[in-house]
GUKOL-324607 format. One record per residue (C-alpha): residue number from 1; residue in one letter; x, y, z. Coordinates in steps of 0.1 Angstrom, whole numbers, plus 2048, in hexadecimal, padded with zeros to 3 digits. Each point is the difference from the previous one (the first is absolute). Layout:
! residues N
<fivo NUM 'A' <X Y Z>>
...
! end
This chain:
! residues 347
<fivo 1 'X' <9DC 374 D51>>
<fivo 2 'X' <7FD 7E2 7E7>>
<fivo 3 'X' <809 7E0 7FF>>
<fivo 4 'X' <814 7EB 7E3>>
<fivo 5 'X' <7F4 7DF 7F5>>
<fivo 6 'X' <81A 7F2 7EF>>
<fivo 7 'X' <815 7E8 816>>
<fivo 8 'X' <823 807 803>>
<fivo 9 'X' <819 7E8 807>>
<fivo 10 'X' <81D 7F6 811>>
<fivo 11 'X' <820 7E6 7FF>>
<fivo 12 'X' <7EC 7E6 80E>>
<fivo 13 'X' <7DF 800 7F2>>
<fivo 14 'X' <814 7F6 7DD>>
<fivo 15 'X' <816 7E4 7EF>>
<fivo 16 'X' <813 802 7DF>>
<fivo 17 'X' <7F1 7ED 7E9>>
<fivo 18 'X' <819 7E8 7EE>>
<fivo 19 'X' <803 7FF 7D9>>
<fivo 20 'X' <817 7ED 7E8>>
<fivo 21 'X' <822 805 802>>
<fivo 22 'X' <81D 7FB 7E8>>
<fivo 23 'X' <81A 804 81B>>
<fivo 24 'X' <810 7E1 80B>>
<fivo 25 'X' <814 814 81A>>
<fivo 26 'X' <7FF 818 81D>>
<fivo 27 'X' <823 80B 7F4>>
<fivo 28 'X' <7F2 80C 7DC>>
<fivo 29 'X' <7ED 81D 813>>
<fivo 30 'X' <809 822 7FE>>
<fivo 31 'X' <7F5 814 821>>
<fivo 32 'X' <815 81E 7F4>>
<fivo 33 'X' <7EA 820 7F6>>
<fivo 34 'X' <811 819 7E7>>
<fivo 35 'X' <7EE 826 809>>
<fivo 36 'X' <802 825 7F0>>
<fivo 37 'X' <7F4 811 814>>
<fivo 38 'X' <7E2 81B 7F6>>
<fivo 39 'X' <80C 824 80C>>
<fivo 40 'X' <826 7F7 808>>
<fivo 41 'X' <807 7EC 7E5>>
<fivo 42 'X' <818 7F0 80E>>
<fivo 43 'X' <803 7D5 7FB>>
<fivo 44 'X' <7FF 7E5 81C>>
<fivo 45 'X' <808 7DF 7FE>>
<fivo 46 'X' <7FB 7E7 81F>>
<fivo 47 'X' <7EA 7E6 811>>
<fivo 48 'X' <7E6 81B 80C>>
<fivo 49 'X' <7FC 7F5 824>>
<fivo 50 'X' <809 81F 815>>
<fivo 51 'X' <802 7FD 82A>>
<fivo 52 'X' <7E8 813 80C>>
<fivo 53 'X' <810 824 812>>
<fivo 54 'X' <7F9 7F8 822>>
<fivo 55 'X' <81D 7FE 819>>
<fivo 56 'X' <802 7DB 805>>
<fivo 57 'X' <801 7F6 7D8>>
<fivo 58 'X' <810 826 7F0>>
<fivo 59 'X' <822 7F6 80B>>
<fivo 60 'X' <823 802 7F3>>
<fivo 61 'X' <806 7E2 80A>>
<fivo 62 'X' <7DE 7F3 7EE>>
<fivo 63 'X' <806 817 7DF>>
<fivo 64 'X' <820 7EB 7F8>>
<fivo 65 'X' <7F5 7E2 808>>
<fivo 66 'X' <7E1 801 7E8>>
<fivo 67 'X' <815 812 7E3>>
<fivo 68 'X' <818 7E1 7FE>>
<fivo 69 'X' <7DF 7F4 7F7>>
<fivo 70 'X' <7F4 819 7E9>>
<fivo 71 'X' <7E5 80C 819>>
<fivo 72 'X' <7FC 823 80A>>
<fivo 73 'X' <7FC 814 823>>
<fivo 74 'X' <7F0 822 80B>>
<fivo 75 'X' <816 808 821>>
<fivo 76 'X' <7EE 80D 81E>>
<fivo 77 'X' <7FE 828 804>>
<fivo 78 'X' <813 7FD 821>>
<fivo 79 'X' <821 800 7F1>>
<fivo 80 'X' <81C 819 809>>
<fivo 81 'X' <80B 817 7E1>>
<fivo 82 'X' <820 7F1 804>>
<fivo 83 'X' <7F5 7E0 805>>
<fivo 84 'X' <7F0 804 7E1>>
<fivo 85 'X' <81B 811 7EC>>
<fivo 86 'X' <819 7E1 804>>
<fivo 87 'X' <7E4 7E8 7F3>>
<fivo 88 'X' <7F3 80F 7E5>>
<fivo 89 'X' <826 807 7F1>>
<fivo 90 'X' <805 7D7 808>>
<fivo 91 'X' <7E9 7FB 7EC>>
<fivo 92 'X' <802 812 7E5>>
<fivo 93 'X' <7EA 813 7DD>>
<fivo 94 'X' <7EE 7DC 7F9>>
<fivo 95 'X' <7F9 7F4 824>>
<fivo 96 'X' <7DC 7F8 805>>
<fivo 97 'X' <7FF 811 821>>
<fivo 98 'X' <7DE 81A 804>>
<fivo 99 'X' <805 81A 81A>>
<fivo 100 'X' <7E3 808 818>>
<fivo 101 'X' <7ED 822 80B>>
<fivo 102 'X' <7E4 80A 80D>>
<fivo 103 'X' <7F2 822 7F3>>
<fivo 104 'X' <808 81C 821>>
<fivo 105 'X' <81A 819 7F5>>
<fivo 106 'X' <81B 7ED 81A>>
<fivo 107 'X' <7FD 7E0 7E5>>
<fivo 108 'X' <7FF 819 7E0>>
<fivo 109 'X' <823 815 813>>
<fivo 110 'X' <813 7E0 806>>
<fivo 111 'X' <7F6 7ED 7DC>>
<fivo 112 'X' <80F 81F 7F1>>
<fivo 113 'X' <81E 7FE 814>>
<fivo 114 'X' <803 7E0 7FC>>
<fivo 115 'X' <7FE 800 7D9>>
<fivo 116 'X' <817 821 800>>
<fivo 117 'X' <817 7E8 807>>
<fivo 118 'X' <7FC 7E0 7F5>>
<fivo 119 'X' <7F6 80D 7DB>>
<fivo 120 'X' <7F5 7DD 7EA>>
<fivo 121 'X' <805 7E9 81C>>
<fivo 122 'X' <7E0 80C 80B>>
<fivo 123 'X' <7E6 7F9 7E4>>
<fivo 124 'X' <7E3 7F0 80D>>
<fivo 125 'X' <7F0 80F 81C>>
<fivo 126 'X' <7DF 7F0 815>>
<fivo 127 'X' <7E7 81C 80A>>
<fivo 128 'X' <7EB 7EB 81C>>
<fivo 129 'X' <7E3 810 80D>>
<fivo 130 'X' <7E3 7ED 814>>
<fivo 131 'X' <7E4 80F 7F2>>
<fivo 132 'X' <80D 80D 7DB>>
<fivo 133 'X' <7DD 80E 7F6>>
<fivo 134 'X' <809 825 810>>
<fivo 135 'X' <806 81C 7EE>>
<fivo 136 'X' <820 80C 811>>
<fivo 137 'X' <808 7D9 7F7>>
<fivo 138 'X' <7FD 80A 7DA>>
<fivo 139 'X' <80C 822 802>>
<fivo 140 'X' <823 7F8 80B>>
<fivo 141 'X' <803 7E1 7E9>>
<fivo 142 'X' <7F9 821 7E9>>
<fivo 143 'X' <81C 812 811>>
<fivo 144 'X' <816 7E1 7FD>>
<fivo 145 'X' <7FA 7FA 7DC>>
<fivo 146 'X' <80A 823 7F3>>
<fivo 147 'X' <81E 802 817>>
<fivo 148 'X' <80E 7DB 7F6>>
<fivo 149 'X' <7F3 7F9 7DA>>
<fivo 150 'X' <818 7E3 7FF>>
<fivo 151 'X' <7F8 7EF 824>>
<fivo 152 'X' <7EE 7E2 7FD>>
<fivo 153 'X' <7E2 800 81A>>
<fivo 154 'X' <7EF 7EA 813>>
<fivo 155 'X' <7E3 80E 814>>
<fivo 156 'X' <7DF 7F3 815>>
<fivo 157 'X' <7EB 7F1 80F>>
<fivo 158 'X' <7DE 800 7E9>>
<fivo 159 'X' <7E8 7E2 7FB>>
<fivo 160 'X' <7EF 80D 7E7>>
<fivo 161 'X' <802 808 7D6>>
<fivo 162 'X' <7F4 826 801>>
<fivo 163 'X' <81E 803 817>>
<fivo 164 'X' <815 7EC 7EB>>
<fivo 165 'X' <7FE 813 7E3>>
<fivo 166 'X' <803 827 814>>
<fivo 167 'X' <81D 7F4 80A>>
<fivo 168 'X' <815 7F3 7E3>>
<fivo 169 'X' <7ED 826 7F0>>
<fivo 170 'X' <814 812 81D>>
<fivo 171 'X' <823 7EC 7F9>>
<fivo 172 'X' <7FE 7E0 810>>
<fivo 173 'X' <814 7E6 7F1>>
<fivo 174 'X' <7F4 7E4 814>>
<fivo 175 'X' <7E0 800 812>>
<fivo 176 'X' <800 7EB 828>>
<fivo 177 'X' <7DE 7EE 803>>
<fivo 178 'X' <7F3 7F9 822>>
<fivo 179 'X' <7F0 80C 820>>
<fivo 180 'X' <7FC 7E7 81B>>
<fivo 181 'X' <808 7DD 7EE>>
<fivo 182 'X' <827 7FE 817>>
<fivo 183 'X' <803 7E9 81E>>
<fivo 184 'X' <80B 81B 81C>>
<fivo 185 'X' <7E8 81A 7F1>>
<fivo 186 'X' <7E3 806 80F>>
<fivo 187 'X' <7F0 81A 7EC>>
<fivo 188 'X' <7DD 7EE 7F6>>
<fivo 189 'X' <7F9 7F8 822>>
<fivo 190 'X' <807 820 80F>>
<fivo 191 'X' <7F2 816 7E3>>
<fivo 192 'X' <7E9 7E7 7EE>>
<fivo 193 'X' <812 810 7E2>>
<fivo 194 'X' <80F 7E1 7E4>>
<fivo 195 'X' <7FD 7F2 7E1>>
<fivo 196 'X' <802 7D8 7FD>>
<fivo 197 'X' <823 802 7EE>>
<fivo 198 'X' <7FE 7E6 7E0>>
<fivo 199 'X' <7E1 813 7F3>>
<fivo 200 'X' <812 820 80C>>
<fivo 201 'X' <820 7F3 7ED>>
<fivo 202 'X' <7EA 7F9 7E1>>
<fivo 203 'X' <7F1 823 7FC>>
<fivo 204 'X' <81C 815 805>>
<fivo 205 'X' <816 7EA 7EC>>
<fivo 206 'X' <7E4 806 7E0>>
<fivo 207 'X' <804 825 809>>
<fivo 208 'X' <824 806 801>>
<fivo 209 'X' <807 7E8 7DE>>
<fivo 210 'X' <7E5 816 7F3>>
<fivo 211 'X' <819 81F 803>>
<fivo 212 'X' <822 7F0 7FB>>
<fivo 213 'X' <803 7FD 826>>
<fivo 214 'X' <809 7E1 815>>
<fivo 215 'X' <7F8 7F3 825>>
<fivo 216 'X' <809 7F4 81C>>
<fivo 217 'X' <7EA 7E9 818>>
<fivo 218 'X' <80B 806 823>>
<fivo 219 'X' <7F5 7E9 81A>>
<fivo 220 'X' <7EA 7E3 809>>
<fivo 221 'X' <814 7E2 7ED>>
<fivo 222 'X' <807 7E7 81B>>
<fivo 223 'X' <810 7E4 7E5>>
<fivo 224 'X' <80D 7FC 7DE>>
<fivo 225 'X' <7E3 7FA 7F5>>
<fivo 226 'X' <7EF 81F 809>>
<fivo 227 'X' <81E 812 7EF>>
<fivo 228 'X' <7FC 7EC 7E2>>
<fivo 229 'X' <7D8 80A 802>>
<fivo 230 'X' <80D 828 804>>
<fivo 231 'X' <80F 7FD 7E2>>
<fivo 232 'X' <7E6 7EC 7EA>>
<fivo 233 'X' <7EA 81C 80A>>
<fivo 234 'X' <815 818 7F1>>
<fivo 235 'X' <817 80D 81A>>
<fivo 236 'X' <820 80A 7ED>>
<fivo 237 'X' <815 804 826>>
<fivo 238 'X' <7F9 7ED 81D>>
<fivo 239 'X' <808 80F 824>>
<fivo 240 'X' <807 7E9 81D>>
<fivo 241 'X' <800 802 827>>
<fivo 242 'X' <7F8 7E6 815>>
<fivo 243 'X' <80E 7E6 7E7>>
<fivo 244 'X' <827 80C 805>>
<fivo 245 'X' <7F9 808 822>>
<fivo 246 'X' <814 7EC 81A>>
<fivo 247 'X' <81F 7FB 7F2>>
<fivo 248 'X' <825 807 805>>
<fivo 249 'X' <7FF 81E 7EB>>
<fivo 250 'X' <7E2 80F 810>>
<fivo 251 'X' <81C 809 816>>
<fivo 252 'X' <7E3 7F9 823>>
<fivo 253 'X' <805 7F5 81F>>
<fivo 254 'X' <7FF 7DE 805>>
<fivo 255 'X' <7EE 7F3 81E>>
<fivo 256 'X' <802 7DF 810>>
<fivo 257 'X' <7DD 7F1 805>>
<fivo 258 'X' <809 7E6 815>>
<fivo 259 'X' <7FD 7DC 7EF>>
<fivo 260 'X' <81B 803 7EE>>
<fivo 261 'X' <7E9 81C 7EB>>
<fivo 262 'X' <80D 81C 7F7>>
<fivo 263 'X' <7EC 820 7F2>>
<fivo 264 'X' <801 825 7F4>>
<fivo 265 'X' <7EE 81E 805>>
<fivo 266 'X' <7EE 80B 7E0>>
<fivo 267 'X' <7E9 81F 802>>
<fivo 268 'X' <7ED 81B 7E7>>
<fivo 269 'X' <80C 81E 7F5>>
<fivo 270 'X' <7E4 80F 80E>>
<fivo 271 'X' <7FB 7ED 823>>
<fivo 272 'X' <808 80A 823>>
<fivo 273 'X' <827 7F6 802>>
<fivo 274 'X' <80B 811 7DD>>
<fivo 275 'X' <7F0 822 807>>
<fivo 276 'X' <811 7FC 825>>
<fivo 277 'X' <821 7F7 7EF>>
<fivo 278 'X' <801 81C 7E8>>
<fivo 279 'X' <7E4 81B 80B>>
<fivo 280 'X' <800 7FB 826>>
<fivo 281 'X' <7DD 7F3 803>>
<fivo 282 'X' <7E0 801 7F1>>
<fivo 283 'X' <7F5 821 7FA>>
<fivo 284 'X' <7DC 80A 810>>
<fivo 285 'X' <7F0 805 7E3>>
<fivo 286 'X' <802 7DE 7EF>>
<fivo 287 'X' <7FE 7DD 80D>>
<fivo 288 'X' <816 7DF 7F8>>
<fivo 289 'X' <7FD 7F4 7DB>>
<fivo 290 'X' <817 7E5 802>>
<fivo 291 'X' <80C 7E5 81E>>
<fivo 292 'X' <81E 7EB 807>>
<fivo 293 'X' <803 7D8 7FA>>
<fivo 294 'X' <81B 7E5 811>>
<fivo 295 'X' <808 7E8 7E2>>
<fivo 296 'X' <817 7E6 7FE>>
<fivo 297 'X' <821 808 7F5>>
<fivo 298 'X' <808 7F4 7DE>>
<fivo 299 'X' <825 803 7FC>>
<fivo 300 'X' <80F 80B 7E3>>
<fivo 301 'X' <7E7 80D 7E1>>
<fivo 302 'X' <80D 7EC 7E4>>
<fivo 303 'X' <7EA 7E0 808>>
<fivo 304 'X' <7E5 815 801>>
<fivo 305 'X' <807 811 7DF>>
<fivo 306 'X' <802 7DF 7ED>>
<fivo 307 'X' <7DE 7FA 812>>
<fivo 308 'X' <7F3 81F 7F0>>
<fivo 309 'X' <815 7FD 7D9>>
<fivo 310 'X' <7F7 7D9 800>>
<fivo 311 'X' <7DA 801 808>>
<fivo 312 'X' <7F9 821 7E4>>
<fivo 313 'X' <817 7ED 7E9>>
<fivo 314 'X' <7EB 7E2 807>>
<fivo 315 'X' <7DF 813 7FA>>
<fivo 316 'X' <80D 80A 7DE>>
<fivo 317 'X' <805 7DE 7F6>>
<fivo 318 'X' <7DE 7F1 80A>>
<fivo 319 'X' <7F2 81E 7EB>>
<fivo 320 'X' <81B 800 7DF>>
<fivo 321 'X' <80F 81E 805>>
<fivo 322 'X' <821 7FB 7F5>>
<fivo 323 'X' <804 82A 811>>
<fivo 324 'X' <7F4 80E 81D>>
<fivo 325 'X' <7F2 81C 7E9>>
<fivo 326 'X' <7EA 7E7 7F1>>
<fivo 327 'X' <7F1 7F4 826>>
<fivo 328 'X' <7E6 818 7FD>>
<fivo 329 'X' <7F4 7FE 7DF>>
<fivo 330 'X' <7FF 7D7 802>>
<fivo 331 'X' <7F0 808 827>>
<fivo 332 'X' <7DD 7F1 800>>
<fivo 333 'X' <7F1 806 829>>
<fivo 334 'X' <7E8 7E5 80B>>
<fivo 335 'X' <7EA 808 822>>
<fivo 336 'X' <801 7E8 81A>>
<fivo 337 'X' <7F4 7F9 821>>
<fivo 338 'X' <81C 7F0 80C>>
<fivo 339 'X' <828 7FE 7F6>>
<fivo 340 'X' <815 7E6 815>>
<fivo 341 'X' <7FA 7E0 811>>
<fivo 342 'X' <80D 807 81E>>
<fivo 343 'X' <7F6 7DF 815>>
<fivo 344 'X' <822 805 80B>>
<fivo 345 'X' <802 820 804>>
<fivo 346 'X' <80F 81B 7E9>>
<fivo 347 'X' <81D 7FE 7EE>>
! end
């Protein structure tokens, strides 16, 4: 056993600090990213804000929504291979659309079916693990790699740079950063397992640019300007859950709360009600890693994705980057104690 001294951080022990700007308007920012990708080599162009694969945000109906926007989705694994067939050819070679696996040979059979059919529709692919430091984890992002040399992958969770970097050495194009940071996971409290996710962003990112690689920071931003802090730190990506969660195109049940409220069921990937829903319980072996929220029913996501474009477009302007690929290199973190005023409660 040892311990680590340094002090690792999260969104809200830090603020931005502001420097001088030559832009006189939000509009002059650029929050487009332009990628090659290391081992696919393929480009990507887009505002690289991806919903997060869980079955209330990896929609259809949440995919085109976001890419009018120029936003990208990983779909949920649950999908039917039809289903999935009739997307993907909607959308077509340059859609920004990530499939999702797991790594059992039932995910590998169907991914291969799937892409047997639906040839460069299918380009980007999101291998989502909970724990991504296992060595069957690596071997079949191995496996995958020498099958697909042109498949653009996704793959985690790791928190830390050691990680980072055997992964984009085994074929990752894009390492996912974070264990425990999400709102409906409960991995740190039932595991004690986690990584404060800014300083976790911070080192992986330092790895992966080391190598040509990229990341993506999955989890724990609650407001645009947490997103805008992901990417100061580094982060090249930025997954979200909770923040899309709630709307039209999460395609939930809405329930009345009486009031005149109105809410929707949101719930982990790894909680009670999804391994009921699509494995028939919890198996004995393992506990709950995840658990289920009412929120309040947001409508349609467009308001909330002007939200989300203004406030990182904003944060680029109080910091003079005239591109979001300068956010990070013009990011300066301060620590504080406290963030908001919130004498009338949060905003």
């Amino acid at each position: 056993m040892r311990i680590e001294q340094d002090i690792k951080l999260d969104f809200k022990d830090v603020l931005i600090r502001p420097k001088r700007s030559t832009l006189t308007s939000r509009s002059e920012v650029d929050i487009s990213r332009d990628y090659t990708f290391l081992h696919s080599q393929r480009a990507y162009q887009g505002i690289p804000i991806i919903a997060a694969n869980m079955d209330m945000t990896g929609t259809f109906e949440m995919a085109r929504a976001l890419a009018r926007q120029g936003l990208a989705t990983a779909l949920h694994k649950h999908y039917g291979d039809e289903e999935l067939l009739s997307f993907l050819a909607e959308t077509g070679e340059e859609s920004t659309i990530f499939y999702s696996m797991g790594i059992t040979a039932e995910d590998y059979a169907k991914f291969r079916r799937i892409k047997a059919e639906a040839g460069e529709a299918l380009n980007l692919v999101c291998v989502d693990v909970a724990n991504g430091y296992t060595k069957s984890f690596v071997s079949f992002l191995g496996k995958l790699r020498d099958a697909y040399p042109g498949l653009t992958i996704m793959a985690g969770n790791v928190v830390t740079g050691e990680m980072t970097e055997e992964l984009i050495l085994d074929g990752v194009d894009i390492v996912k950063v974070g264990i425990g940071p999400g709102s409906v996971c409960t991995t740190r409290s039932m595991t004690g397992v986690g990584y404060p996710q800014l300083s976790a962003i911070i080192e992986c990112a330092d790895a992966a640019h080391g190598l040509g690689g990229l990341i993506c920071a999955d989890g724990g931003c609650t407001s645009p300007g947490d997103i805008a802090k992901a990417f100061g730190g580094g982060a090249d990506f930025v997954m979200l859950g909770g923040m899309l969660a709630g709307h039209d195109e999460c395609m939930g049940e809405i329930i009345d709360a009486g009031n005149g409220s109105r809410k929707m069921r949101f719930y982990g990937m790894s909680s009670r009600t999804a391994m009921e829903k699509y494995a028939g319980g919890v198996a004995e072996y393992r506990a709950s890693e995840g658990k289920e929220v009412l929120i309040d029913y947001r409508g349609a996501v467009d308001h909330t994705l002007q939200n989300i474009l203004g406030g990182v477009r904003s944060a680029c302007t109080y910091v003079g980057a005239r591109k979001l690929k300068e956010l990070s290199k013009r990011t300066t973190f301060i620590r504080v104690t406290q963030q908001l005023n919130e004498v009338f409660g949060k905003a």
